[in-house]
TORLUMFI-754607 format. One record per residue (C-alpha): x, y, z; residue in one letter; residue number from 1. Coordinates in Angstrom, 3 decimals. Last residue first. Example, Ala and Ser with C-alpha at 12.3 -4.5 7.8 and 13.67 -1.06 7.14 Angstrom:
ATOM        c1        c2        c3  rest   nr
ATOM    13.670    -1.060     7.140     S    2
ATOM    12.300    -4.500     7.800     A    1
END
This chain:
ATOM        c1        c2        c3  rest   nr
ATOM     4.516    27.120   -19.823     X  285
ATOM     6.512    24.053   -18.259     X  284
ATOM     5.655    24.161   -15.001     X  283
ATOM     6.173    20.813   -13.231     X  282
ATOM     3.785    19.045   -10.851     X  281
ATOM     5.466    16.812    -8.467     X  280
ATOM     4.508    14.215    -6.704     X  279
ATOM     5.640    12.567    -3.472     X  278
ATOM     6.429     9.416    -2.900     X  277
ATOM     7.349     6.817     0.521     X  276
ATOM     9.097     3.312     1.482     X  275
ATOM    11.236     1.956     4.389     X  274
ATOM    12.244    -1.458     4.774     X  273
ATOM    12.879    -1.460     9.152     X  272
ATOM    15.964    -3.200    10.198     X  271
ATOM    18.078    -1.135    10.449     X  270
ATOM    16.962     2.246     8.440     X  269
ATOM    16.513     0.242     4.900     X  268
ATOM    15.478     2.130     1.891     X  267
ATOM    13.017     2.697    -0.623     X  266
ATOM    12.107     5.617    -2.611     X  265
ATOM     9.746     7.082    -5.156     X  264
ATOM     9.720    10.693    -6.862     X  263
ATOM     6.196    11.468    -8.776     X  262
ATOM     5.657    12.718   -12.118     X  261
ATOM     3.707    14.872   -13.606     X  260
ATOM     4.655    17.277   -16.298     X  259
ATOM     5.534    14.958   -19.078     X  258
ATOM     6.923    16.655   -21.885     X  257
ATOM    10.959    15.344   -22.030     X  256
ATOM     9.817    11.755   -21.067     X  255
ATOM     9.782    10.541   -17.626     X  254
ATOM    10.804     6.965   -17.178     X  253
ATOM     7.348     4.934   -16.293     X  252
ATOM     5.351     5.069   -13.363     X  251
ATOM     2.124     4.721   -15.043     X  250
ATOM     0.314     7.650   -14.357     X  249
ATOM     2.857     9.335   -12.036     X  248
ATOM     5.625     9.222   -14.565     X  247
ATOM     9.061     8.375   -12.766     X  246
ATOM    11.924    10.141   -10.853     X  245
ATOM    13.320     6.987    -8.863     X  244
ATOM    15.586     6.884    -5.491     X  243
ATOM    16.120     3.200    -5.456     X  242
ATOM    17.459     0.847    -2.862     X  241
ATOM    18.793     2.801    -0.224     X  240
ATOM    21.050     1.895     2.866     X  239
ATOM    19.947     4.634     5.378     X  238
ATOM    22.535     6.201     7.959     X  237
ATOM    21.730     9.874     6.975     X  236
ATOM    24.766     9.863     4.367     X  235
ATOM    23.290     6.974     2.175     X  234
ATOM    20.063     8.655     2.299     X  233
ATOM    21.555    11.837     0.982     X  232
ATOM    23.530     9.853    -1.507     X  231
ATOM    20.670     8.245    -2.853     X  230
ATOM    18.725    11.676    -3.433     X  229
ATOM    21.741    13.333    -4.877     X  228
ATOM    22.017    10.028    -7.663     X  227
ATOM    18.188    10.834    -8.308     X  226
ATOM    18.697    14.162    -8.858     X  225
ATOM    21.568    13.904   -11.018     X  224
ATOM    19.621    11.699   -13.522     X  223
ATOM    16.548    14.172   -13.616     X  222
ATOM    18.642    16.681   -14.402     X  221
ATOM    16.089    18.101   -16.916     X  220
ATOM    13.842    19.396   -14.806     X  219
ATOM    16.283    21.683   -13.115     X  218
ATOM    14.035    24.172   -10.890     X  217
ATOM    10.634    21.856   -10.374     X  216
ATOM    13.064    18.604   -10.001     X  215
ATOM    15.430    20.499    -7.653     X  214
ATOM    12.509    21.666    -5.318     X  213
ATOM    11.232    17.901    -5.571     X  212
ATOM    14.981    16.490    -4.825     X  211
ATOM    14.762    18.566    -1.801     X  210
ATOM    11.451    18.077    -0.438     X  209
ATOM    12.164    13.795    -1.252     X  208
ATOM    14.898    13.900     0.710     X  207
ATOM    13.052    15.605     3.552     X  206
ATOM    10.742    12.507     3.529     X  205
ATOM    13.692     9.888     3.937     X  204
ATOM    15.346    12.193     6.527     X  203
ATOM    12.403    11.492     8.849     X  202
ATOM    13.779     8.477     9.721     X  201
ATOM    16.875     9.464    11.425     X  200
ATOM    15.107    10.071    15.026     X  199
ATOM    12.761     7.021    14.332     X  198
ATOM    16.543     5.406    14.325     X  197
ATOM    17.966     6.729    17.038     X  196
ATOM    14.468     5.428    19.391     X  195
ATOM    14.504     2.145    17.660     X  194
ATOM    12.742     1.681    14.240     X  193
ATOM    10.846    -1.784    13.837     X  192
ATOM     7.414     0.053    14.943     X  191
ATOM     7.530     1.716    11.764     X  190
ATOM     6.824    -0.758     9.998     X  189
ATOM     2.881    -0.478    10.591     X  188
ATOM     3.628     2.819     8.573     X  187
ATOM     3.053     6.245     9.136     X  186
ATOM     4.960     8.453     6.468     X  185
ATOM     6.984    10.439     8.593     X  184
ATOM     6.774    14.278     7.630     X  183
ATOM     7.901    15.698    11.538     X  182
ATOM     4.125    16.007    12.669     X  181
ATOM     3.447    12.348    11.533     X  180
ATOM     2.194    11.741     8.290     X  179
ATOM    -0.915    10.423     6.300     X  178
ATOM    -0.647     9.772     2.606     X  177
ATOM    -3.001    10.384     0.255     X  176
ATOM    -5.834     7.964    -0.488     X  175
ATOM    -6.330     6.212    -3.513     X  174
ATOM    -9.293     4.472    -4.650     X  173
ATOM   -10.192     1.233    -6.877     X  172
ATOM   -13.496     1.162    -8.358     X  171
ATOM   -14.927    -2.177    -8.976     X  170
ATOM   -16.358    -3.939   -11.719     X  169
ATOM   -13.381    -6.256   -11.803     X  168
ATOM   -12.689    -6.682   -15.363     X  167
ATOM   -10.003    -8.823   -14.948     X  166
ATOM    -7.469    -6.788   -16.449     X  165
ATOM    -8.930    -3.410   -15.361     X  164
ATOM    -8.703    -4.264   -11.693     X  163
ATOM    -5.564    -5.942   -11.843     X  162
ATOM    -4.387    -2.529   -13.242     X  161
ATOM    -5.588    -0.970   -10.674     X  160
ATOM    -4.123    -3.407    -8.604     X  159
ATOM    -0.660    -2.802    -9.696     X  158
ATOM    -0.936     1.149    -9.633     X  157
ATOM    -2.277     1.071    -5.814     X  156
ATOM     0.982    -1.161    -5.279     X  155
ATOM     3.210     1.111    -6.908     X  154
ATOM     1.513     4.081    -4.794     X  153
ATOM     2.346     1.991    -1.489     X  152
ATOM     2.043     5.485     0.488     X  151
ATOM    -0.925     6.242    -1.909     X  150
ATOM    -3.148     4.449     0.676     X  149
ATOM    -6.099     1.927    -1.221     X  148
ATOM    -9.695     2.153    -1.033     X  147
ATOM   -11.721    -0.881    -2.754     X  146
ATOM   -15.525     0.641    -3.768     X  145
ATOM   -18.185    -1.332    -4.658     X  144
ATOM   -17.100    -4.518    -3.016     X  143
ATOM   -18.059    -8.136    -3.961     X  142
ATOM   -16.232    -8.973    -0.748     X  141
ATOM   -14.858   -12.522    -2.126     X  140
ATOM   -13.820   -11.381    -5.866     X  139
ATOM   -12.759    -8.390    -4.019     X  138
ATOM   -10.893   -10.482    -1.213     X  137
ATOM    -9.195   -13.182    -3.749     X  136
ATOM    -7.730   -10.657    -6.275     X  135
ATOM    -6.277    -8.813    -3.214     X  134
ATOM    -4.368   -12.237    -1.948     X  133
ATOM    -3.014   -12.762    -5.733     X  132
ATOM    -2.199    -9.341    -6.738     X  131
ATOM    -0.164    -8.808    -3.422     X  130
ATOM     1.434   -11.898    -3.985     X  129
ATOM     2.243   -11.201    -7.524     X  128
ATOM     3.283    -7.897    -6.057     X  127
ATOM     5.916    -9.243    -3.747     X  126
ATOM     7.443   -11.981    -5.993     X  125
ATOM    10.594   -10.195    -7.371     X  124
ATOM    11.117    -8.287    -4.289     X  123
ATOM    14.018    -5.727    -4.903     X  122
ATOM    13.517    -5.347    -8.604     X  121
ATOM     9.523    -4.877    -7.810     X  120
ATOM    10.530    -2.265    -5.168     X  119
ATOM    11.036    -0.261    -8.683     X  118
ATOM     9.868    -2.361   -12.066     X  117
ATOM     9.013    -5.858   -11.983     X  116
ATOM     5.549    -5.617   -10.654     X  115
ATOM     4.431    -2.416   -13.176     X  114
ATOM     5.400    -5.129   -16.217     X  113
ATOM     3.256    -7.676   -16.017     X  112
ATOM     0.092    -8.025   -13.292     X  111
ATOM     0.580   -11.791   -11.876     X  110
ATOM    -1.945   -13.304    -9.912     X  109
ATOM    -0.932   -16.702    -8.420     X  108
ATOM    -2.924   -20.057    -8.757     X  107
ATOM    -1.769   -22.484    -5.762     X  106
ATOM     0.912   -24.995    -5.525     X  105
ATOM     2.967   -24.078    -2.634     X  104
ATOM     0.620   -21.713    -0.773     X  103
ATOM    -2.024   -23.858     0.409     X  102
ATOM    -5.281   -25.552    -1.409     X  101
ATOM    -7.791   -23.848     0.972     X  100
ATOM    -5.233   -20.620     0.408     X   99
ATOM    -7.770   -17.779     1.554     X   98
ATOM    -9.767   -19.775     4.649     X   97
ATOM    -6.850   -21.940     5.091     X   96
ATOM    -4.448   -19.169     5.696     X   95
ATOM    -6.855   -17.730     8.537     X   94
ATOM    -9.415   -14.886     8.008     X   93
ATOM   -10.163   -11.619     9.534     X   92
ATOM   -12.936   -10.032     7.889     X   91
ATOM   -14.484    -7.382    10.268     X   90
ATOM   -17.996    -5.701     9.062     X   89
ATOM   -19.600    -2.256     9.846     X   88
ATOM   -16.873    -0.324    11.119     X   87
ATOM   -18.108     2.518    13.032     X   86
ATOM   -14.374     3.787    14.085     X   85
ATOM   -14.924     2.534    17.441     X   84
ATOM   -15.538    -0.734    16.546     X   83
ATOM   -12.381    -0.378    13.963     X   82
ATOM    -9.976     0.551    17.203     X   81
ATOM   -11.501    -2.078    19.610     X   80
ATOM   -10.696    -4.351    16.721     X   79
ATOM    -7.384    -3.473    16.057     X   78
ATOM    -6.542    -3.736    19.577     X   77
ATOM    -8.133    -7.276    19.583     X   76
ATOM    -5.731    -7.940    16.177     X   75
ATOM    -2.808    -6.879    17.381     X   74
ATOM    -0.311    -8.993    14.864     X   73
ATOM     2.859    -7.313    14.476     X   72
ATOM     4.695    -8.949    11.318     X   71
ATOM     8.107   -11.081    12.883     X   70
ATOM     7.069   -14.395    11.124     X   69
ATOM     6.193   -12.808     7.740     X   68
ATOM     9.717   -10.143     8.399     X   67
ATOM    11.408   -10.749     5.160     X   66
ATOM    14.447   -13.664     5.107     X   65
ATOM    13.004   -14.751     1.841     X   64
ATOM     9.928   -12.642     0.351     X   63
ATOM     6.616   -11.652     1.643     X   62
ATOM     4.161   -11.385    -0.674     X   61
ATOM     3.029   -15.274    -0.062     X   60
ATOM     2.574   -14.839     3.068     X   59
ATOM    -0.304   -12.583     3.781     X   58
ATOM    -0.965   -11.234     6.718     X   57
ATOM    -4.779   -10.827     6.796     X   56
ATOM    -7.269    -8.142     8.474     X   55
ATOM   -10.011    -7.475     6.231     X   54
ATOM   -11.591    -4.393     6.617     X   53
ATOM   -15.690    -4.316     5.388     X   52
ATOM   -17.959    -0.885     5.060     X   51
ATOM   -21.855    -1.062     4.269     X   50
ATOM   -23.853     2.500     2.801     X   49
ATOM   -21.061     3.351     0.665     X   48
ATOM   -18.696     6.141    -1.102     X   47
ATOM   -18.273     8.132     2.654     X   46
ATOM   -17.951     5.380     5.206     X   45
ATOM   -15.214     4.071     2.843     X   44
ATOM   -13.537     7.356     3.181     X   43
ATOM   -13.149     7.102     6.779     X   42
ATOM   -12.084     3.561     6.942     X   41
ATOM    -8.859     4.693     4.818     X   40
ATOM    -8.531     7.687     7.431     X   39
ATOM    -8.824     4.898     9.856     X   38
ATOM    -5.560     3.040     7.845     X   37
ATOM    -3.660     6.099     7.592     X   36
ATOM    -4.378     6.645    11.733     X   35
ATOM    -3.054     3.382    13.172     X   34
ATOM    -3.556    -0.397    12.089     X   33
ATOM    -0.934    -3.058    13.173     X   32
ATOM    -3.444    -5.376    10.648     X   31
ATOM    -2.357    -6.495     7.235     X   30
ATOM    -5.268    -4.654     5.667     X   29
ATOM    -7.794    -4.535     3.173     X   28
ATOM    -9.679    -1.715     2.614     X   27
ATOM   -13.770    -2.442     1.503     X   26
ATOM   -16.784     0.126     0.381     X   25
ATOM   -19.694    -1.804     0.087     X   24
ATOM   -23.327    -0.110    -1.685     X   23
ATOM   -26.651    -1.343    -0.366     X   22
ATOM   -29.672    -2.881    -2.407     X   21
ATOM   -31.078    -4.520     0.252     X   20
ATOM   -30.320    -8.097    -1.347     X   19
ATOM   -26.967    -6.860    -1.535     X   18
ATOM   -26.164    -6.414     1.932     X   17
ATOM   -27.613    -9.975     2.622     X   16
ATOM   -25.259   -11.496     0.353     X   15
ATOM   -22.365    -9.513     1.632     X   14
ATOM   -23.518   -10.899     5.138     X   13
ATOM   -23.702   -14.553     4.634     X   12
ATOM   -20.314   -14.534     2.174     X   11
ATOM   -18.607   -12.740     4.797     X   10
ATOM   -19.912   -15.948     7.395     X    9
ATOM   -18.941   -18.390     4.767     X    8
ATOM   -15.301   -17.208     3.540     X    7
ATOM   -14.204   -17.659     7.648     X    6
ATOM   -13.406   -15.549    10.612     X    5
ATOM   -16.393   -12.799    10.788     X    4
ATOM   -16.501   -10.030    13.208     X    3
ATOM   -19.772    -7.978    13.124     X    2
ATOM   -19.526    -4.245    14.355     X    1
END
């Protein structure tokens, strides 16, 4: 595995790459990896001949009093972890190398509408920094293939659309979500949860069974459901944000003849933001 710090060196060996005709498959990360992000790797090994993780926390979609200066950085454990994974190519830049003009000033990415709606309401800038930061390392990797985890399925929907936008010539995958034995959605945030509270956690998940068992029975209280959902996270020790029933294609309200739709949360469980979907396929023959 090759280890690269700066624009030049990924430049070097994407260049390279292409001159032998090989395909790239590239996830980006913030690092803190564990098994969602290898079975991210593992897919990329599949669609291409040349695989590339970046390794960047990026500031600028992380709002006021959020956890930038607290985010776990183990990036030589990360390493050993991708080297053994058969990672081709390590990007793991500094701010300069991805914000050479900094972060006050700069051109930001803004996808309309699907970043104002959901953990959008919550984090006004979050996905304009996501949009921004991923804009920068597909332009940069010249990827194939960009392979996303469904567990952030409002992100995967804003950089799709980024995608199409800007013409990226790119295909952008999903990957389900990984879980621990008891339904957990891993997350690098998960190391914020003390012992009660990674005991609690996997309420948020059970929720989401129940109000999808509802959903498939009562399609039409889809307004109840969601206000059952809150109050089930409320009573678990969680402070909620949203507890949505939307339309899994575009995440919009649910009309009276859509038939897929997914059920999004986020909540707090002290001081850990968590977030997690399922989807839900309703019979209506």
């Amino acid at each position: 595995m090759e280890t690269v710090f700066d624009l030049a060196g990924l430049h070097r060996a994407v260049t390279v790459w292409k001159a032998e005709g090989a395909t790239i498959a590239f996830v980006p990360t913030m690092g803190n990896l564990h098994r969602g992000h290898f079975s991210l790797l593992e897919r990329a090994r599949e669609l291409a001949d040349k695989t590339i993780v970046s390794i960047f926390v990026n500031p600028i979609q992380f709002g006021k009093g959020e956890d930038y200066e607290s985010y776990p950085s183990t990036l030589e454990h990360d390493s050993a972890g991708l080297a053994d994974n058969d990672l081709d190519l390590l990007f793991a830049p500094d701010l300069n190398q991805l914000y050479p003009g900094g972060i006050d000033t700069d051109t930001r990415v803004v996808v309309p509408g699907l970043s104002h709606i959901l953990c959008g309401r919550f984090r006004p800038e979050h996905f304009s920094g996501v949009a921004t930061v991923v804009a920068k390392l597909l332009i940069n990797t010249q990827t194939d293939f960009a392979i996303f985890g469904e567990k952030d399925y409002q992100q995967l929907l804003v950089i799709r659309q980024l995608a199409t936008d800007l013409c990226m010539p790119m295909e952008i995958v999903g990957m389900p979500i990984i879980r621990k034995d008891d339904g957990l959605a891993m997350s690098s945030r998960n190391a914020y949860l003390n012992m009660t509270e990674r005991k609690q956690a996997p309420l948020i998940y059970q929720t989401l069974q129940a109000a999808t068992q509802r959903l498939r029975r009562e399609p039409d209280q889809i307004p109840a459901i969601e206000a059952e959902g809150m109050k089930a996270l409320e009573a678990g020790g969680f402070k909620p944000e949203y507890f949505s029933v939307r339309r899994t294609e575009d995440l919009a309200e649910p009309g009276a003849q859509d038939i897929r739709l997914s059920i999004l949360t986020a909540a707090w469980l002290g001081s850990a933001r968590l977030i997690d979907n399922v989807k839900v396929l309703l019979d209506k023959s």
